[in-house]
C-alpha positions in Angstrom: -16.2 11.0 23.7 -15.6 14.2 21.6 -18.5 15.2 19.6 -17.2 17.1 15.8 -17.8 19.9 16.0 -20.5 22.1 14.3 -18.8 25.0 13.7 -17.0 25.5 10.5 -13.3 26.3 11.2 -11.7 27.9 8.0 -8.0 28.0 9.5 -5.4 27.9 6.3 -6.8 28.6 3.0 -4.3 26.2 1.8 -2.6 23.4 4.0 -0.2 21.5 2.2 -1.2 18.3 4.2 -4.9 18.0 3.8 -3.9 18.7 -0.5 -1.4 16.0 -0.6 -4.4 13.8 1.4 -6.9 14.9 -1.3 -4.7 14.2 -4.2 -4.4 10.8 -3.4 -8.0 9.8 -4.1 -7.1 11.3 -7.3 -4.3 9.0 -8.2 -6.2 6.0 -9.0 -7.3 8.3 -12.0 -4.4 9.4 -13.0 -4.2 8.5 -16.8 -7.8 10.5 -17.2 -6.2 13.8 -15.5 -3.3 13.6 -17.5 -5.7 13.3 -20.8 -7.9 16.7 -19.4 -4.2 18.0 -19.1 -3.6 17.7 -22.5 -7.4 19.1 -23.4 -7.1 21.9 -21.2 -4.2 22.9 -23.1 -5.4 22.3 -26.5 -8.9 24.1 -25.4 -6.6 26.6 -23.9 -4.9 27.1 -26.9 -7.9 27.4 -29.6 -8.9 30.6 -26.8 -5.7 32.3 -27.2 -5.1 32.2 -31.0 -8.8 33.3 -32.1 -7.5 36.8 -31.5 -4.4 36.2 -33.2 -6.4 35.1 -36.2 -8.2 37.4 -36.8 -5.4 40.0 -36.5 -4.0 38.6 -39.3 -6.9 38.7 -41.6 -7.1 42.6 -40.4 -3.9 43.5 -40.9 -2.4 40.7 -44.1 -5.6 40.8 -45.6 -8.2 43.3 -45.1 -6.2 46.4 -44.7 -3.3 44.7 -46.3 -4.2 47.1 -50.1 -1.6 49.8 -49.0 1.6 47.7 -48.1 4.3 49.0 -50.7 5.0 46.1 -53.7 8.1 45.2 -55.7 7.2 45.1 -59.3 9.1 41.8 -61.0 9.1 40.1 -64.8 7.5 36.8 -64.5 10.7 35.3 -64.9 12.9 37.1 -62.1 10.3 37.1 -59.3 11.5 35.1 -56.1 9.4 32.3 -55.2 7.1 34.3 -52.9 3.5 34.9 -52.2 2.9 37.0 -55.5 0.2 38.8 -57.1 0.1 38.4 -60.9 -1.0 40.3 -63.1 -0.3 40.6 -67.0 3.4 39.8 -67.6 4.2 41.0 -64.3 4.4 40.1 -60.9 3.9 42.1 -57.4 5.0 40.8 -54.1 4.4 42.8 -50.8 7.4 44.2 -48.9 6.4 42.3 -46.2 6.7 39.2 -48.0 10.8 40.1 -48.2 13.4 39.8 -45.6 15.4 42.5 -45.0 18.4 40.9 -47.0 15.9 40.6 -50.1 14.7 44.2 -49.7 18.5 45.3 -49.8 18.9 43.1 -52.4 16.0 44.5 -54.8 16.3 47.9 -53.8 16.5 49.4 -56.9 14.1 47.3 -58.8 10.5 49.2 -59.6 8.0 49.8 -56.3 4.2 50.6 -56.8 1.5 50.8 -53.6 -2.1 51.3 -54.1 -3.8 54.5 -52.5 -7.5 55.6 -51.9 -7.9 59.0 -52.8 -12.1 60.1 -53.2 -13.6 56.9 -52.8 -11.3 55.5 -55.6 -8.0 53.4 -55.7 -4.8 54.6 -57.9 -1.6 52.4 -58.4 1.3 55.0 -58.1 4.7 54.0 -59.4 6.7 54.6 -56.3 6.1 54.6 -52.3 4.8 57.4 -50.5 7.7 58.6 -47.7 5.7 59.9 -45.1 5.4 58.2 -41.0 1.5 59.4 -40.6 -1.3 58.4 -42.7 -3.5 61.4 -41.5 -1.2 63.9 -42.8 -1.1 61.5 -46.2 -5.0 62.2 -46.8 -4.4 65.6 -45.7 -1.6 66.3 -47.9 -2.1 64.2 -51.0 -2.9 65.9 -54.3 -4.3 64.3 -57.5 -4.0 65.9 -61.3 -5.0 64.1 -64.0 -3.1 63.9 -67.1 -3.6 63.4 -70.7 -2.1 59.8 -70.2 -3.4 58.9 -66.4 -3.0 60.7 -63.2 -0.4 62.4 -60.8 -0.4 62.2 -57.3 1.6 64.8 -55.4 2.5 64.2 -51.5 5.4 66.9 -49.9 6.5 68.2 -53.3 7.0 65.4 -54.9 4.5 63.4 -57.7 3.9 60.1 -58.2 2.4 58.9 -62.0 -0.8 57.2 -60.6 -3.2 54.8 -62.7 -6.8 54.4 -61.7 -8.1 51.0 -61.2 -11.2 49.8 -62.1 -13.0 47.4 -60.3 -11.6 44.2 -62.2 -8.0 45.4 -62.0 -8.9 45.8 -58.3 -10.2 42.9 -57.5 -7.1 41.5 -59.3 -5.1 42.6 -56.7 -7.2 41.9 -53.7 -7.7 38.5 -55.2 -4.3 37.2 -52.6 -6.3 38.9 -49.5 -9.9 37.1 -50.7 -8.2 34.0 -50.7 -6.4 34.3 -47.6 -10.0 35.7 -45.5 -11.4 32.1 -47.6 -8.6 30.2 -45.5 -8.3 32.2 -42.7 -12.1 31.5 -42.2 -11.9 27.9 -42.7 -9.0 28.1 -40.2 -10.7 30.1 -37.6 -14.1 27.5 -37.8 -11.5 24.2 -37.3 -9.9 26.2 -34.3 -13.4 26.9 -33.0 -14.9 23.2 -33.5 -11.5 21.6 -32.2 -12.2 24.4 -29.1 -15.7 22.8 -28.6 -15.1 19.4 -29.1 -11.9 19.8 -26.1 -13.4 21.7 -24.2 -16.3 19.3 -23.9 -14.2 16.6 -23.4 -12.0 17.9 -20.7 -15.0 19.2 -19.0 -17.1 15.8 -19.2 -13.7 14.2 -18.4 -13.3 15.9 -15.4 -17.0 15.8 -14.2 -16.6 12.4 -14.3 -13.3 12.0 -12.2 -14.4 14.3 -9.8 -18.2 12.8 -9.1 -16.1 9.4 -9.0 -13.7 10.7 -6.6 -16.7 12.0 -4.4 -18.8 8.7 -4.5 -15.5 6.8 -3.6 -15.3 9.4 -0.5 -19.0 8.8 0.3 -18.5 5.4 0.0 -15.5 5.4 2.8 -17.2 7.6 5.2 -20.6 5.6 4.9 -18.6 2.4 4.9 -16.4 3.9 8.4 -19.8 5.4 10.4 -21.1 2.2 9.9 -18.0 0.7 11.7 -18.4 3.0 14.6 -19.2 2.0 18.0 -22.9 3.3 19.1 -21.0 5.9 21.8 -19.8 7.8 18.6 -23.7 8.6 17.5 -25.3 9.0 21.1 -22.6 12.4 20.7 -22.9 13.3 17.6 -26.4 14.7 16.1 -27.5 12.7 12.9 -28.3 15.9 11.0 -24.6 16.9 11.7 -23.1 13.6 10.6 -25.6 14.2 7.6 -24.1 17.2 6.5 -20.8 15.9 6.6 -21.5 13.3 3.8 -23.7 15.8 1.7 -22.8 19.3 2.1 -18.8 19.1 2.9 -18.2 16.0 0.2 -20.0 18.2 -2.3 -17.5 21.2 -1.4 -14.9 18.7 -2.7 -16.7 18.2 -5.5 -16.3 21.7 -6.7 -12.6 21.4 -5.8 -11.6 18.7 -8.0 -14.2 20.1 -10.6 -13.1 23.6 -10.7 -9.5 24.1 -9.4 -7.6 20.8 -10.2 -7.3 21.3 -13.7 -9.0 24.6 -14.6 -6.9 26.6 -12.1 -3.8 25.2 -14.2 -5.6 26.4 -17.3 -6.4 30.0 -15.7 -3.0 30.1 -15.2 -2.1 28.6 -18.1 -4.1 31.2 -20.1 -2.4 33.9 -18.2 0.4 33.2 -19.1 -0.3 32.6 -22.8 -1.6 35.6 -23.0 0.8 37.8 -21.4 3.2 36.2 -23.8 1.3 36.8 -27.0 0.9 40.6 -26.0 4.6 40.7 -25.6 5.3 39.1 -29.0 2.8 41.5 -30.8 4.3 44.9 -29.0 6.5 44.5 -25.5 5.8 48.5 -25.2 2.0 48.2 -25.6 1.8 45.3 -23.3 3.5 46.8 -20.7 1.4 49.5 -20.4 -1.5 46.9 -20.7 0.1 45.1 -17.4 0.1 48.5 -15.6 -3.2 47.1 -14.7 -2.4 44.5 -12.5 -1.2 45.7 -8.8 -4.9 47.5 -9.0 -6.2 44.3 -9.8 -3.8 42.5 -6.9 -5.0 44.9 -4.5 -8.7 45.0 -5.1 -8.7 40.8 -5.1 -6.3 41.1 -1.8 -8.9 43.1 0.0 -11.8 41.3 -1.3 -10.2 38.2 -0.1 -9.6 39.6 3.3 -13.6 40.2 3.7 -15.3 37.5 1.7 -13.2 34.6 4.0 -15.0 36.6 7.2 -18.2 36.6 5.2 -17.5 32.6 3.7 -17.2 31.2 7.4 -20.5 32.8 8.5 -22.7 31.7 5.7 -21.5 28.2 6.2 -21.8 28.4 10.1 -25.7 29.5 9.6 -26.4 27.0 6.6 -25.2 24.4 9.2 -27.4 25.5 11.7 -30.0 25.5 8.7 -29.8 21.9 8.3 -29.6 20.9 11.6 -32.5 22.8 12.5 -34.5 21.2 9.9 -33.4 17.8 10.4 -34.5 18.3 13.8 -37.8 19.4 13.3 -38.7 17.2 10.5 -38.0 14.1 12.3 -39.8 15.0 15.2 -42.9 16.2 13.4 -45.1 14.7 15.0 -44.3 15.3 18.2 -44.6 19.1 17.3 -47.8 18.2 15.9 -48.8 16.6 19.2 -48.0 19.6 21.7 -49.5 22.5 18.7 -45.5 23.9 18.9 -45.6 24.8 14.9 -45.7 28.6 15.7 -43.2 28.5 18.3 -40.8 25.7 15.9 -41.3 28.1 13.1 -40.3 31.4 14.8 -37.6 29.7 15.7 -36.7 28.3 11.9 -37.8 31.8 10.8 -34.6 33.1 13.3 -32.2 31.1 11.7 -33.5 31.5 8.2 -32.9 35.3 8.5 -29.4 35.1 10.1 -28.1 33.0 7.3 -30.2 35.2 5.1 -28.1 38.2 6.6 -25.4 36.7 5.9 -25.5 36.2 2.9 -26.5 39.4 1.9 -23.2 40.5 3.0 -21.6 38.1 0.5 -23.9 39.5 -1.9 -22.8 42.8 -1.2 -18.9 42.0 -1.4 -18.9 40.4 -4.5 -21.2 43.4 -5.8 -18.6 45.8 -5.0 -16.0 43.3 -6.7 -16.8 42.5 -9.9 -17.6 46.1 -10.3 -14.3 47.5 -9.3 -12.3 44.8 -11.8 -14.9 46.1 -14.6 -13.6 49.2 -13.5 -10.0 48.2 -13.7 -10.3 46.6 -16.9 -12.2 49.4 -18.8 -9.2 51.4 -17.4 -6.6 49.4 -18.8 -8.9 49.4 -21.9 -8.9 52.8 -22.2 -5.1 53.1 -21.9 -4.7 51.0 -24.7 -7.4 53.0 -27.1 -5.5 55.9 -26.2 -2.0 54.7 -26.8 -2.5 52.3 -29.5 -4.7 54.5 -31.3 -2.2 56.8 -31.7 0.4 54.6 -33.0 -2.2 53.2 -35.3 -2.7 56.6 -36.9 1.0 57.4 -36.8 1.2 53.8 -38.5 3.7 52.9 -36.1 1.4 50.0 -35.2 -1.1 47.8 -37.3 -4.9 48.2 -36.5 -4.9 44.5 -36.8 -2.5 44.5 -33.6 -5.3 46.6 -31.7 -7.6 44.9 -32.1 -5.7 41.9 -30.3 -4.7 43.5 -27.6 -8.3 44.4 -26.7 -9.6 41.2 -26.7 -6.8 40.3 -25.4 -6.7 42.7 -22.4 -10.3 41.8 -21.8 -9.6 37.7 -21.8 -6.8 38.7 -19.2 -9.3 39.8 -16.3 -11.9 36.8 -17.0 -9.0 34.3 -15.6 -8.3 36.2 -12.7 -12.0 36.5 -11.4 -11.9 32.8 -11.6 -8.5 32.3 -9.6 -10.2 34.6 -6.7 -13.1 32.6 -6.9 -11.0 29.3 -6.8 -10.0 30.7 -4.0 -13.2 30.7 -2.4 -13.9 27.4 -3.6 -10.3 25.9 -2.1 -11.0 27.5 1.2 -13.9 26.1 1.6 -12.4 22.4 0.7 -9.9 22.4 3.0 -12.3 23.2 6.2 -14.8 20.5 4.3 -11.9 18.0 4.4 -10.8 18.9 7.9 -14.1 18.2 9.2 -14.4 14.7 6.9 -11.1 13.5 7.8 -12.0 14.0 12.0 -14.3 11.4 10.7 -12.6 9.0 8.3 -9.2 9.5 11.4 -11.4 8.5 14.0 -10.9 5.0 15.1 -13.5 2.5 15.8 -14.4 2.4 19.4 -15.0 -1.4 19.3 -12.7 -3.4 17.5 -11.6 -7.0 17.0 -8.4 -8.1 18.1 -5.6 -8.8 16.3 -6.2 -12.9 15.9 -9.9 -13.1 16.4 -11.4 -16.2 16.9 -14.2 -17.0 14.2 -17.5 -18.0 15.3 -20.4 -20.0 13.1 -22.3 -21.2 15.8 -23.3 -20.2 19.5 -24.5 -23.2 22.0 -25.5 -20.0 23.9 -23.8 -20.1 27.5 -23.9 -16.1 28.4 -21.7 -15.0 31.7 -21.4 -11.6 33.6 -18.6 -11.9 35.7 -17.7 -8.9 37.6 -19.0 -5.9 35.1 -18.9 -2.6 35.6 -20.3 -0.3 32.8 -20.6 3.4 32.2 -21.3 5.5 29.4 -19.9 8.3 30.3 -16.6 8.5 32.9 -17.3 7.1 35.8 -21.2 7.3 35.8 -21.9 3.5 36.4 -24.8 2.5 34.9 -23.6 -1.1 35.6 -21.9 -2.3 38.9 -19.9 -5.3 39.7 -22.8 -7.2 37.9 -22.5 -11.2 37.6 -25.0 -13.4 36.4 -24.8 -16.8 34.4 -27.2 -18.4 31.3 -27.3 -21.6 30.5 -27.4 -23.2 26.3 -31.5 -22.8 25.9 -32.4 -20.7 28.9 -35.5 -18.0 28.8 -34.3 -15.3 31.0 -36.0 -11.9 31.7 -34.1 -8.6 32.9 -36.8 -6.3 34.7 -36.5 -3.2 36.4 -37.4 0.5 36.7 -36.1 3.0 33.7 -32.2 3.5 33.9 -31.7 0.4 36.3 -29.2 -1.0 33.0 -31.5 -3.7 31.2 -30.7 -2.1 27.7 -27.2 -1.7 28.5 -26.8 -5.5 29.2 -28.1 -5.8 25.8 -26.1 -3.2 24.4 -23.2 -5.3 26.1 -23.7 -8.7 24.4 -23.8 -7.5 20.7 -20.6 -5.8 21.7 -22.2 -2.2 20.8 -20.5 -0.7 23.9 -17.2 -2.3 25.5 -17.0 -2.9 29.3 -14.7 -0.7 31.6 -14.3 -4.2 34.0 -15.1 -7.8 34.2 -15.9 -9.6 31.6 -18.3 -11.2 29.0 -18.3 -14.8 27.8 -20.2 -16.7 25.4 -19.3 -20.0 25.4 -16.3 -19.6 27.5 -14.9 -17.0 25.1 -14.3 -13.6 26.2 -16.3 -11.7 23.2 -14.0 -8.8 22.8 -12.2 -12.5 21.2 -14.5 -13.0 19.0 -15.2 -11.6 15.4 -17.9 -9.1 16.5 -19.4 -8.9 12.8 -20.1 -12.8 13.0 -21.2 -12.5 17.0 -23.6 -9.9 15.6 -25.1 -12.4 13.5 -25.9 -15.2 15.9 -27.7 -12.6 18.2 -31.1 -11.6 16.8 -32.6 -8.5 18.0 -35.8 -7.1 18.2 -36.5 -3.9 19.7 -39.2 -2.0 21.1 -38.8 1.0 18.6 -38.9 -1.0 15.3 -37.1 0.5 12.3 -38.3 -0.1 8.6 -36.3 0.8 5.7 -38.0 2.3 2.5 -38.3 -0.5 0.2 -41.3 -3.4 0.3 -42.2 -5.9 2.9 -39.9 -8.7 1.7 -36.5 -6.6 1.9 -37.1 -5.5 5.6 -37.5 -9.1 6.5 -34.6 -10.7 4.2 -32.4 -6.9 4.6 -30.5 -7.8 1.5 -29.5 -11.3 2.8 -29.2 -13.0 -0.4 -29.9 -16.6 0.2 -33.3 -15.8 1.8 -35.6 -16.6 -0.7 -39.1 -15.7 -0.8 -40.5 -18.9 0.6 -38.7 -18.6 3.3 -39.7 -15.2 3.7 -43.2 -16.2 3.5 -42.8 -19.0 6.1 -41.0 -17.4 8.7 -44.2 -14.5 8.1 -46.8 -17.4 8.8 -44.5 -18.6 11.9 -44.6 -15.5 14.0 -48.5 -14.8 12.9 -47.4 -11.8 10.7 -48.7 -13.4 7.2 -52.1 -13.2 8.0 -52.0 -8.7 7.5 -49.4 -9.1 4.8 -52.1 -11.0 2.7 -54.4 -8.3 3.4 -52.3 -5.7 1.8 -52.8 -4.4 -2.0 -49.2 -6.3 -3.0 -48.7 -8.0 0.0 -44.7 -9.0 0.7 -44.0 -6.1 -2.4 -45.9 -3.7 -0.4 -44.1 -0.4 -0.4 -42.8 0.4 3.0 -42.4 4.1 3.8 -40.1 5.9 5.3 -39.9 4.4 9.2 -42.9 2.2 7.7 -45.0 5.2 8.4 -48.4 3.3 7.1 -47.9 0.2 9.5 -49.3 0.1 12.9 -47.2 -0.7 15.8 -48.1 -4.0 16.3 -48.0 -4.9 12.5 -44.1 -3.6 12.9 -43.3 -5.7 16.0 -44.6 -8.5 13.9 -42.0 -8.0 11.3 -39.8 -7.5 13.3 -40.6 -11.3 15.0 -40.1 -12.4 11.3 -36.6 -10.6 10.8 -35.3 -12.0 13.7 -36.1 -15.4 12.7 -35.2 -15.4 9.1 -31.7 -15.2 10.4 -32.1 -18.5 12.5 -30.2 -16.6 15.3 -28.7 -19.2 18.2 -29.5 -16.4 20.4 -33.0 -14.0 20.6 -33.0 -10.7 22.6 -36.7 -8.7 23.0 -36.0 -5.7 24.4 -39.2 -4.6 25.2 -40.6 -6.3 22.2 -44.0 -6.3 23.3 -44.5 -2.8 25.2 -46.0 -1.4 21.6 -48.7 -4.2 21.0 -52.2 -4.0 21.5 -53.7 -6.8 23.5 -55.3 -8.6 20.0 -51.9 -8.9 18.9 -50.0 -9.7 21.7 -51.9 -12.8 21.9 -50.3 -13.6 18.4 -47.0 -12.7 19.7 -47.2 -14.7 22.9 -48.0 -18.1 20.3 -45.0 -16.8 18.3 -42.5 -16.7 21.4 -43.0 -19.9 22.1 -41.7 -21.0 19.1 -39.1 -18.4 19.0 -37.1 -19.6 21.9 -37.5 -23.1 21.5 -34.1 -24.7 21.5 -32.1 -21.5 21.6 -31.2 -18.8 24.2 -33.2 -16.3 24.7 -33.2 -13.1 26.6 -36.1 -10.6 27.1 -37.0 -7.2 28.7 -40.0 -5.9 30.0 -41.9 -3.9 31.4 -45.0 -5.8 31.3 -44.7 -8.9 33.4 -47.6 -11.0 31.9 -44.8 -11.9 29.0 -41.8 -12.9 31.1 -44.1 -14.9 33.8 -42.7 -18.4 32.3 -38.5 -17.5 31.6 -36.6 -19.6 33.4 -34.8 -17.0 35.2 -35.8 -13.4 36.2 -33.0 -10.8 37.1 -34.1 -7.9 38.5 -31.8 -5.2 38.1 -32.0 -1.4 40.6 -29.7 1.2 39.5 -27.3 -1.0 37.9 -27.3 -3.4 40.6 -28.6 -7.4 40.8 -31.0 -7.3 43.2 -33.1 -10.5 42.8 -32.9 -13.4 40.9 -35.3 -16.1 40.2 -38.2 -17.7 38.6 -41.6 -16.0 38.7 -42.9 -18.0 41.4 -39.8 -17.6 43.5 -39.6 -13.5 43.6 -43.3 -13.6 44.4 -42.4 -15.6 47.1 -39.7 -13.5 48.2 -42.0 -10.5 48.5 -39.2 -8.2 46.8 -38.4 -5.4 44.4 -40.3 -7.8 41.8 -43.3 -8.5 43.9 -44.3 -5.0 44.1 -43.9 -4.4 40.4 -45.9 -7.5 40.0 -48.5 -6.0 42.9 -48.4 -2.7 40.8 -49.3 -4.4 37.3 -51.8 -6.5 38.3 -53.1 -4.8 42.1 -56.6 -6.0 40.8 -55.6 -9.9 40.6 -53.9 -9.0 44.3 -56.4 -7.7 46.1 -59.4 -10.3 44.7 -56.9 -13.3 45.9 -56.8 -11.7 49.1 
């Protein structure tokens, strides 16, 4: 079988195919996305009119003293925004459409001026295009009866305004700034309030999306047939379920909805800066084939860069995965030098690498400052002028800077998206090789259901290999009869494991055929075959968790008495009682703090909490010391009364009374027999026998 493969393979930065596949774990959420649509947009929103605001207040309000009025009687003045003020009333010529200003354009026109740090209303409007020349150029007299002010030959009967009568008419600007204000904190609380919503709102879609993918790979490697894991390293399968599901997470974070509301604000922004002043934004969008170019490049050398880092953090994990589980074998031989150089190796590589990223991204976000301050520049220089000439309002300026610089922050984000979808779609390559993989071992398509097993086993005619033609099995036979003991022994790789392997269905047979009962097995539900067979191996494995829940493993209706009894059954009660919290001892990882023997004896107690109809030891007993393997030898007894039973071993002195003893010799059946009878024969299994126990041989003869 084809292991998956380590290396990270980046192919397409987008592939239409694995997005469509994506999407549809989204869809069960669709409602929510379409709500942190509608935030996004609002939030979007709130962003792109601050500016806008703000601009106003600059240009109606704060600056807004020297806009020519049109002088009415309280009883002819349109209804208008107005300024009143004794019997008469002043409204702004920008107040007026142009039909209105044709329409009053002979009625009376005042403006207010600052001349030496004071203001003068002049009866008229100044006719000039630059403001700088006005200061320059402007001339004040006083009279007996007020003031002149004289601008290109012409005068203009002024009156000084003291602080009340200015105030007066700055009263409509206070007002507005009081509203504006008001306005601009609702637009920035209604921003907060969206934006955390959307955000949490799409946190939460995307962390549910991930558990639900976690969930289906965990849920389909536990449906895989043991072949699958003999090729493919734990720590890789690891990373697959940690590292590359967590890549997704930052897709459907980060680019699902926000890379619509980059774009969004993009847009929105490019179309506000045309609104304001098409001629000013174009020159603000002369910007963006630099900014094209520099993200094109940087593109080209960060994806090089991207694959490498993830290559090495792989190799990181694996490494360490490695080495941590066998600890104690590096422990054993004194390799931590040699195991740490080598850690050290990798460490630097990925540590290289990523200096190069460093490095690339240093040089990016430098050269868009660059870019930006640029296109900054540009606009100082043009709007400027047009702000002195008063072709343009300050207020209009100012937007467009904080405009301009809102218009790069977007486009980082879209080259980092980038990144970020890259690296999704070669996380979801490598997931789906998983979730696309079918089981090795599966039912048919009518399986036959099976709550009990009398516990007839039959061989007939199997040949077995893991790999190709490499028969670890051949043309092997053998029946066992409801409530048999039989042994399997043999030398290491003569196939006693794999015969186990073979009856829980683990593995499926290349020839023959299995029966229990008279029913082919691949015909029988293998979940509920699984069940009937207990199991317990020489290399016992403990969850983390107490005493009690690696006995009952989550079955449900196995209380704690009958926890407790099956402990006292198989002789394992008598060191749980010992312990501080006895059954709610905490078990450590690989039950770390329990001996061998203590193991084997839960294991014993696992086995029969299940009531199995059938009992395999495969090599049950090669860990225990010789104390408690008289405990175990009490608890067998009991074990396999009444049920099938099937052992392996190495150490004869357990198997001496099975019914039946199969040796086995590279896959072959060579004898077959009771104790008695192979000793008799003076075969493969009397000179194991002779080599275990060559004392007891030479003192009989």
């Amino acid at each position: 079988m084809a292991n998956i493969h380590e290396e990270e393979t980046l192919g397409k930065a987008y592939d239409s195919r694995l997005m469509k596949r994506l999407l549809s774990y989204a869809k069960p959420y669709w409602i929510y996305i379409v709500i942190a649509f509608l935030l996004v947009v609002i939030a979007t929103g709130t962003e792109l009119i601050r500016p806008y605001i703000i601009k106003v207040a600059i240009d109606d309000n704060i600056g807004a003293y020297d806009i020519p009025m049109y002088v009415f009687d309280r009883g002819n003045a349109p209804n208008k925004k107005r300024i009143e003020i004794n019997d008469k009333v002043y409204i702004r010529e920008k107040e007026l459409s142009s039909y209105e200003k044709e329409q009053y354009k002979n009625i009376d026109k005042k403006m207010i001026v600052k001349l030496n740090g004071d203001y003068y209303l002049i009866d008229g409007i100044l006719n000039i295009d630059s403001k700088e020349v006005l200061k320059s150029k402007l001339a004040l007299e006083k009279k007996d009866d007020g003031y002149v002010v004289k601008s290109n030959n012409k005068s203009y009967d002024a009156q000084l305004l003291n602080d009340e009568n200015y105030k007066a008419f700055r009263e409509q600007d206070i007002n507005g700034l009081k509203k504006i204000g008001i306005i601009l904190i609702g637009v920035v609380i209604l921003g907060f309030i969206t934006n955390y919503c959307y955000r949490y709102l799409l946190n939460y879609i995307s962390k549910k999306i991930i558990f639900n993918i976690r969930q289906e790979i965990f849920s389909h490697l536990q449906k895989m047939s043991l072949s699958f894991f003999d090729n493919n390293p734990v720590g890789r399968l690891v990373t697959r379920v940690v590292n590359d599901t967590e890549r997704l997470n930052e897709m459907y974070a980060n680019v699902m909805v926000n890379l619509f509301r980059d774009i969004l604000r993009l847009v929105g922004i490019m179309a506000i800066m045309i609104s304001l002043n098409i001629k000013l934004a174009l020159i603000s969008f002369t910007v963006i084939p630099f900014i094209l170019i520099a993200s094109i490049i940087f593109r080209r050398f960060i994806r090089k860069i991207y694959r490498l880092v993830r290559v090495r953090l792989a190799r990181i994990n694996s490494t360490l995965n490695e080495n941590i589980t066998g600890m104690e074998t590096v422990h054993i031989f004194k390799k931590e030098n040699k195991k740490f150089n080598e850690f050290d190796e990798i460490n630097s590589s990925y540590f290289d690498a990523t200096k190069q990223e460093v490095k690339v991204f240093a040089l990016y976000r430098p050269a868009i400052e660059i870019i930006r301050s640029l296109g900054i520049a540009l606009i100082i220089w043009y709007g400027g002028n047009n702000v002195i000439s008063g072709v343009i309002e300050f207020g209009v300026l100012y937007a467009f800077i904080n405009y301009l610089q809102d218009f790069f922050r977007p486009i980082m984000e879209l080259t980092q998206k980038y990144n970020i979808l890259q690296a999704a779609m070669a996380s979801s390559e490598r997931i789906f090789q998983i979730l696309d993989r079918e089981e090795d071992i599966k039912d048919n398509t009518n399986p036959k259901s099976v709550k009990k097993i009398k516990g007839k086993i039959e061989f007939k005619n199997v040949w077995f290999a893991y790999e190709d033609e490499d028969w670890v099995l051949r043309d092997v036979s053998f029946t066992i009869n409801p409530g048999e003991s039989i042994a399997f022994v043999g030398a290491t790789g003569a196939g006693k494991s794999s015969i186990i392997n073979l009856i829980n269905r683990f593995y499926d047979i290349q020839k023959g055929e299995i029966l229990i009962d008279g029913v082919n097995i691949k015909d029988l539900k293998k979940q509920e075959l699984r069940q009937r067979i207990g199991i317990v191996l020489q290399d016992v494995f403990l969850f983390t968790g107490d005493i009690s829940d690696n006995i009952r493993l989550n079955q449900k209706d196995i209380n704690n008495e009958k926890v407790e009894e099956v402990a006292k059954y198989v002789n394992a009660h008598k060191f749980i009682s010992k312990l501080p919290e006895q059954y709610n001892e905490p078990v450590m990882e690989r039950g770390a703090t329990l001996s061998s023997g203590q193991k084997q004896l839960l294991a014993f107690a696992r086995a029969l909490a299940f009531d199995p109809d059938i009992l395999v030891l495969d090599e049950a007993t090669s860990n225990i010391d010789t104390e408690t393997e008289v405990l175990i030898q009490d608890a067998l007894l009991k074990l396999i009364k009444d049920r099938t039973s099937i052992a392996v071993a190495h150490r004869l002195s357990t198997i001496q009374h099975s019914d039946k003893i199969i040796v086995l010799h590279k896959g072959v059946i060579k004898e077959m027999g009771t104790h008695q009878e192979l000793l008799d024969k003076e075969g493969i299994y009397h000179d194991l026998y002779r080599l275990q126990y060559k004392e007891d041989f030479e003192s009989n003869s």
